[in-house]
C-alpha positions in Angstrom: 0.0 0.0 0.0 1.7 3.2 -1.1 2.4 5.8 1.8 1.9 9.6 0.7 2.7 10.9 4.3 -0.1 13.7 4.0 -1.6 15.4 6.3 -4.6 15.5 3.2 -7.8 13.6 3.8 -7.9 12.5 -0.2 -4.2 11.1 0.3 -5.2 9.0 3.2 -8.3 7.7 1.3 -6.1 7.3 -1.6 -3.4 5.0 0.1 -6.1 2.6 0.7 -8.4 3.2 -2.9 -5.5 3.8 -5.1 -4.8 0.2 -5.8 -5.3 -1.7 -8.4 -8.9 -3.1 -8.5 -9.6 -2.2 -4.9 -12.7 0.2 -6.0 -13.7 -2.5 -8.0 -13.9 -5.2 -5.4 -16.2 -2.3 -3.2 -18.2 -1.9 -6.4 -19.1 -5.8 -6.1 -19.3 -5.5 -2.2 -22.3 -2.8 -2.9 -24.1 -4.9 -5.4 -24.3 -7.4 -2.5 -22.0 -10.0 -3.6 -20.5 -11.4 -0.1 -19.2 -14.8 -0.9 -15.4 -14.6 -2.2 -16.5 -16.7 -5.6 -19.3 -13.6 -5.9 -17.2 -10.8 -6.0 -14.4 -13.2 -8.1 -17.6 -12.9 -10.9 -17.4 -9.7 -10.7 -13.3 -9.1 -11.6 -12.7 -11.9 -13.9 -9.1 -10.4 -14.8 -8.2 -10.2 -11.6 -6.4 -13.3 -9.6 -7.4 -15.1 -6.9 -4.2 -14.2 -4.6 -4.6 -10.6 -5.6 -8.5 -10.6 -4.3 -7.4 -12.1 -1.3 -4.6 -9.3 -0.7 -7.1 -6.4 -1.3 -10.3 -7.9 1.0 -7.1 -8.5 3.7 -6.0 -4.8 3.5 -10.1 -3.3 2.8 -10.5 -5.2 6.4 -7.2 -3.7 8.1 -8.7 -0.5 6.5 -12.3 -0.8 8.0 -14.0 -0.8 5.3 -14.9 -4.4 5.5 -15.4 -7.3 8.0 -15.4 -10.8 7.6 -17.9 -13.1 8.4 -18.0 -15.8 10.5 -18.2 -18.7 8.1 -17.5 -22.1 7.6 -15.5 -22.9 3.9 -15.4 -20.1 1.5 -14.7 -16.6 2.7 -17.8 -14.2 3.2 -17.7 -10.5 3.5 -19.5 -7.2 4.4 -18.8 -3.8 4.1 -18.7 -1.7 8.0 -20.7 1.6 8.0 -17.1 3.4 6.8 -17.5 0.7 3.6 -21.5 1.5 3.1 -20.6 5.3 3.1 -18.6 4.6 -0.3 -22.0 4.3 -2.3 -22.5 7.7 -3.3 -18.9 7.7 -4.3 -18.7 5.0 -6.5 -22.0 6.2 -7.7 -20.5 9.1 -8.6 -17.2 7.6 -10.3 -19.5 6.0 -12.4 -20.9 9.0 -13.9 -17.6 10.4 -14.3 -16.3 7.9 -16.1 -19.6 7.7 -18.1 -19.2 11.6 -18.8 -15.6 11.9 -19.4 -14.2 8.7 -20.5 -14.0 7.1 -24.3 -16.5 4.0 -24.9 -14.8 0.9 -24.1 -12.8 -0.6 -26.4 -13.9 -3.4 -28.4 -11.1 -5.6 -27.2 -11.9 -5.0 -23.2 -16.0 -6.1 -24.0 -16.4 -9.7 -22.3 -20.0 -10.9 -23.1 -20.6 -12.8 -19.6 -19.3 -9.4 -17.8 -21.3 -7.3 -20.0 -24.0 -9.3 -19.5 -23.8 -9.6 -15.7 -24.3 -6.5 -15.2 -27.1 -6.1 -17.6 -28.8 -8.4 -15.6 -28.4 -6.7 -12.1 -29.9 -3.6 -13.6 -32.6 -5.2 -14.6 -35.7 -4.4 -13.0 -37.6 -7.7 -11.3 -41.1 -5.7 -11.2 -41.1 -5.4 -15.0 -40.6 -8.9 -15.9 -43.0 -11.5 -17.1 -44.7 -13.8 -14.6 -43.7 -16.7 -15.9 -40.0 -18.1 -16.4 -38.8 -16.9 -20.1 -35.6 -16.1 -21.7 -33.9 -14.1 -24.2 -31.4 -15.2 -26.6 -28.7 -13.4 -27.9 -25.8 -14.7 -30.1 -23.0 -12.7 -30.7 -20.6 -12.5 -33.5 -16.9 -11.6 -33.8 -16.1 -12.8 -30.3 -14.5 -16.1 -28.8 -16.7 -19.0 -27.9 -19.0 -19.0 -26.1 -21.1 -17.0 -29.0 -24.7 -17.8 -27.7 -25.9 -16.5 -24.4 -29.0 -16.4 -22.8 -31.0 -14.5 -20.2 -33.0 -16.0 -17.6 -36.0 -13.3 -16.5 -38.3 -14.2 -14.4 -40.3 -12.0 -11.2 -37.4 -13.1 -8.9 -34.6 -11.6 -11.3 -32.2 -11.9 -14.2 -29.4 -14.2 -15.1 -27.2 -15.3 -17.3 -26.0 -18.4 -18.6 -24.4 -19.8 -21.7 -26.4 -23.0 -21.2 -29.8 -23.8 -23.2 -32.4 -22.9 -20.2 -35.1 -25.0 -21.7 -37.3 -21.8 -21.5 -39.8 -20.6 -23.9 -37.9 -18.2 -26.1 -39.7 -14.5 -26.2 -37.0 -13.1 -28.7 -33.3 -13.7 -30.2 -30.8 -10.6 -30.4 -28.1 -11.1 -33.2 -25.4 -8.6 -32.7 -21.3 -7.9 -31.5 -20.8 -7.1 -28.3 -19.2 -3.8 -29.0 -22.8 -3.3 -30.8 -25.0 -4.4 -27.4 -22.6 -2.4 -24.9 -23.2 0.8 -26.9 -26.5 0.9 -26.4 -27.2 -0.5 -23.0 -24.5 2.5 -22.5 -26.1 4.7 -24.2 -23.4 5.7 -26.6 -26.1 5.2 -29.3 -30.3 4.5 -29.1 -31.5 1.2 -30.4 -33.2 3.2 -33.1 -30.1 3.9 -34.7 -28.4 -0.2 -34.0 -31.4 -1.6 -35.4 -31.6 0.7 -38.3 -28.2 -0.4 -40.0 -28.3 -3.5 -38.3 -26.0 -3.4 -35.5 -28.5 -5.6 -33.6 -31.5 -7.8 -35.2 -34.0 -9.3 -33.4 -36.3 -12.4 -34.2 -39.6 -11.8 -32.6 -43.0 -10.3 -32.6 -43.4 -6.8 -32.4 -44.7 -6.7 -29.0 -41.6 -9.3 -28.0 -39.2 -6.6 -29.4 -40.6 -4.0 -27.2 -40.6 -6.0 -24.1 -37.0 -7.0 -24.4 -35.8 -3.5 -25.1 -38.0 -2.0 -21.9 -36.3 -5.3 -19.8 -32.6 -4.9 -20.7 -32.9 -0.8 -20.4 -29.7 1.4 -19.6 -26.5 1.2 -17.8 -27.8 3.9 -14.3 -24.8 6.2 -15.3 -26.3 6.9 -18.6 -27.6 10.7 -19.0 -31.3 10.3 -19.6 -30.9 13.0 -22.3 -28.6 10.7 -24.2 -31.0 7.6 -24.5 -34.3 6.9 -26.7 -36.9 5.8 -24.4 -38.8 3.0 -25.8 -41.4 4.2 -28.2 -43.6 2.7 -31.0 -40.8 4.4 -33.5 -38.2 2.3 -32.1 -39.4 -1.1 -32.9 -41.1 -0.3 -35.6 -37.8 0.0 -37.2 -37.2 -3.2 -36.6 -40.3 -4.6 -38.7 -39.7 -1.7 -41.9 
């Protein structure tokens, strides 16, 4: 852990957030993964002796505490740890604001789609067990993916669920990521065919509402879901 030997409050916050994926192992933490394997989801890149080494100097740090557990390590963030929503929060936008959209090469379809799904909204899905499949192009196996969506959540899985079907999304990654980050509105991918879908009208509509926006997005910058937008699809 670097030592700036300041008497300044952002250098003591920065000797212990300056490292290497340390804000994104709090990112997981506040999306309520506590089990080590959890918040290893979250950080695919990142090893398994270098998560260790960052929840062992978060803890010295206060920021977590680890629960009493039997096998596999299990976390949660102290009151210091909670108070580092708002800040993440607003890293996000930052980033979102300020920073060039992702490169093609650092898109990772089960990451992407992670955390699709934990933005998705529970309340707005259909009552009964369906899925969504999307098959990408132009990226290493696996190339077909599917969303789970049922009342209790989303996930995904690049397994056949065995679940009736409501649409198919054909696209790249790069092509999914800018609109879910609302780098471009799904007007403009479906209308040269960055993304295709394969379902009814009102299928089309649905999924678009379900998958929604990244929450760092500038409302201003998206194209809320209107008859317009799928109709596209179907001209």
């Amino acid at each position: 852990m670097t030592a700036y030997r300041q008497h300044c409050p952002v250098s003591s916050a920065a000797e212990v957030f300056g490292q290497s994926w340390t804000l994104l192992v709090v990112r997981e933490l506040l999306h309520g993964n506590s089990r080590t394997s959890e918040i290893a989801r979250g950080v695919p890149g990142m090893s398994s002796a270098l998560l260790a080494r960052r929840l062992k100097q978060l803890a010295e740090a206060g920021v977590i505490t680890r629960l009493a557990s039997t096998g596999e390590g299990r976390f949660a963030l102290t009151p210091a740890g909670r108070d580092l929503a708002p800040v993440i929060e607003q890293l996000g936008r930052w980033g979102r604001r300020w920073m060039p959209p992702p490169r093609s090469g650092d898109l990772k379809p089960n990451l992407l789609l992670l955390d699709i799904c934990r933005s998705i909204d529970p309340a707005r899905l259909p009552r009964e067990k369906v899925s969504l499949h999307l098959r990408f192009a132009e990226t290493p196996p696996p190339r077909w993916w599917w969303l789970v969506l049922s009342p209790e959540g989303a996930a995904s899985t690049d397994s056949d669920p065995r679940l009736p079907t409501v649409a198919r999304i054909d696209c790249t990654v790069s092509a999914l990521a800018g609109v879910w980050l609302g780098h471009r509105s799904w007007r403009e991918a479906l209308a040269d065919h960055a993304i295709r879908f394969d379902g009814t009208r009102e299928a089309v509509r649905n999924a678009i509402s379900w998958l929604g926006r990244n929450r760092f997005t500038d409302p201003a910058m998206t194209v809320s879901v209107t008859n317009r937008t799928t109709r596209q699809q179907f001209d």
